[in-house]
N, C-alpha and C positions, 0 to 999 in steps of 0.2 A: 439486488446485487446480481450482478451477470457473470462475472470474472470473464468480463470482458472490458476494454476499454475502446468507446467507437467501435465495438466486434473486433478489435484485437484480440487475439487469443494469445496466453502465453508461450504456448507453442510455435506460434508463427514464425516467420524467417525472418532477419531481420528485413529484406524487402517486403514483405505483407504489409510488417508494422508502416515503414515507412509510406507507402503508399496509404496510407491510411491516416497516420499523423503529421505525415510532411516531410521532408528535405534539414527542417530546422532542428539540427540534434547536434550532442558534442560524441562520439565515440572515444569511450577507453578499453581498456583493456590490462589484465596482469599477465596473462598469459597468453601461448598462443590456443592455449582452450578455452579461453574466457573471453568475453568481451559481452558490455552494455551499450546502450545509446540513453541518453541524456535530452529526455524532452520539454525541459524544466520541473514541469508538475510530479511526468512520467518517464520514469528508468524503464526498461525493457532488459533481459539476463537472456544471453544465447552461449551454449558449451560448445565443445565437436572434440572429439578422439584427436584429430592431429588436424593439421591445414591439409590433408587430401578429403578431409570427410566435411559435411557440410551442419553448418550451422545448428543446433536444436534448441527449439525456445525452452528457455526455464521457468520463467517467472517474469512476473512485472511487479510493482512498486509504486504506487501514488503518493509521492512525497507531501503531503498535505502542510505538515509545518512549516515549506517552505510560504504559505500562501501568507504570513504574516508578516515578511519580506518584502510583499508587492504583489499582491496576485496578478495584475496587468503584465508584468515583467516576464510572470514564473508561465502562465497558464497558456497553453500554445494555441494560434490563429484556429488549430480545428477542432479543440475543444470549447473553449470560445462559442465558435459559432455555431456548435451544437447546444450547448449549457447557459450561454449567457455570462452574466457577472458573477463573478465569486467573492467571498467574504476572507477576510484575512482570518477567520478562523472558524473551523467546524467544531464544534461544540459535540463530544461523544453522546451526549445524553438525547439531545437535537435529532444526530444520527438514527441513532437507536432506536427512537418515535420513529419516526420516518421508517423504518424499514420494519417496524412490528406494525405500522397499518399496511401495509404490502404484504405481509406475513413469512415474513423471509425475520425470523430469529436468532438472535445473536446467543453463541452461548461462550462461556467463562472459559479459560485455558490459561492454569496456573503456567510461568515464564520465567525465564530463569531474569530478567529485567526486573522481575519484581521486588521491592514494592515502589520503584518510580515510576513505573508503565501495569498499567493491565492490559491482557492481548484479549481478542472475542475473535469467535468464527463461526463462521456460515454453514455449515454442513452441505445444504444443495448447489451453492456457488464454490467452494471451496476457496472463501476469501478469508482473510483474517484483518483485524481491524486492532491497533497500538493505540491506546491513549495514554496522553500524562494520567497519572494517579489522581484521581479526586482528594478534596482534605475535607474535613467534615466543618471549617471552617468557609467551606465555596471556595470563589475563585480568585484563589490566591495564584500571584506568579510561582512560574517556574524557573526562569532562565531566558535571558533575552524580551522576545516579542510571543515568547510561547505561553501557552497559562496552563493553569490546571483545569483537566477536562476538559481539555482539545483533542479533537485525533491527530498520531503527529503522524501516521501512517496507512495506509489502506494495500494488502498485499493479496496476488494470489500466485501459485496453486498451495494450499495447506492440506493436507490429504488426511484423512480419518486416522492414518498410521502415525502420521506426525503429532497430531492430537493426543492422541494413545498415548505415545513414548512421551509426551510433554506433560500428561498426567500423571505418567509411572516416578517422571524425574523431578520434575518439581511440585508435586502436589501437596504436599504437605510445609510448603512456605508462604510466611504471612501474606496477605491480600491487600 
């Protein structure tokens, strides 16, 4: 895990992002200090003090649950053709392997989502990873197209402080 997407940083502007993922987004916004762009798979979060100051990346967002939707639909031309084909659904456990042969370790982060979500993070990437809750019966649905023990989300930045206060707040609620 890079908490990068294509070397997007969350930081980035939103022109960085764009020249990097493409033209094909939907921007919203609630405020005039808020605004994302929408690149199916990948949200991008940028704040600013008032519209004289300029743009600051917050965060990104790998919507991964949408990929059981359609991943052809969701997954944008330049992720694509970096990655290849995607699966309608990433399996947390899958993930997990995957990233403990690379040696980049997931660790537990009680959430206040819980017990329908567990959250895991990264420490040297500063990503955090949502999945539906496992049931000790396997894989049971969840809701829609999603199952249990899917990731339904991939975020970063998650900062060691955030970790912290998320242990202080909800660490002692079931798992």
């Amino acid at each position: 895990m890079s908490g990068t997407v294509l070397g997007a940083k969350p930081t980035d502007s939103p022109d960085q992002v764009s020249a990097i993922l493409g033209s094909d987004f939907v921007e919203n916004s609630l405020a005039e200090s808020s605004m994302w762009r929408d690149y199916g798979l990948v949200e991008f979060f940028w704040v600013r003090e008032s519209r004289a100051h300029p743009w600051e990346g917050n965060h990104f967002s790998l919507q991964v649950h949408r990929l059981s939707y359609g991943a052809s639909r969701i997954v944008s031309k330049a992720i694509r053709e970096r990655y290849g084909r995607f699966d309608r659904h990433l399996r947390f456990d899958k993930l997990q392997r995957l990233l403990a042969n690379r040696g980049a370790c997931l660790e537990d982060v009680p959430d206040a989502n819980a017990p329908a979500f567990t959250l895991h993070w990264q420490p040297a990437s500063q990503v955090s990873v949502m999945a539906f809750r496992e049931r000790d019966c396997g894989r049971g649905r969840r809701r829609g197209n999603d199952l249990v023990g899917d990731v339904h989300k991939i975020s970063s930045s998650m900062t060691a402080e955030q970790v912290a206060w998320s242990r202080a707040r909800y660490g002692n609620q079931p798992r």
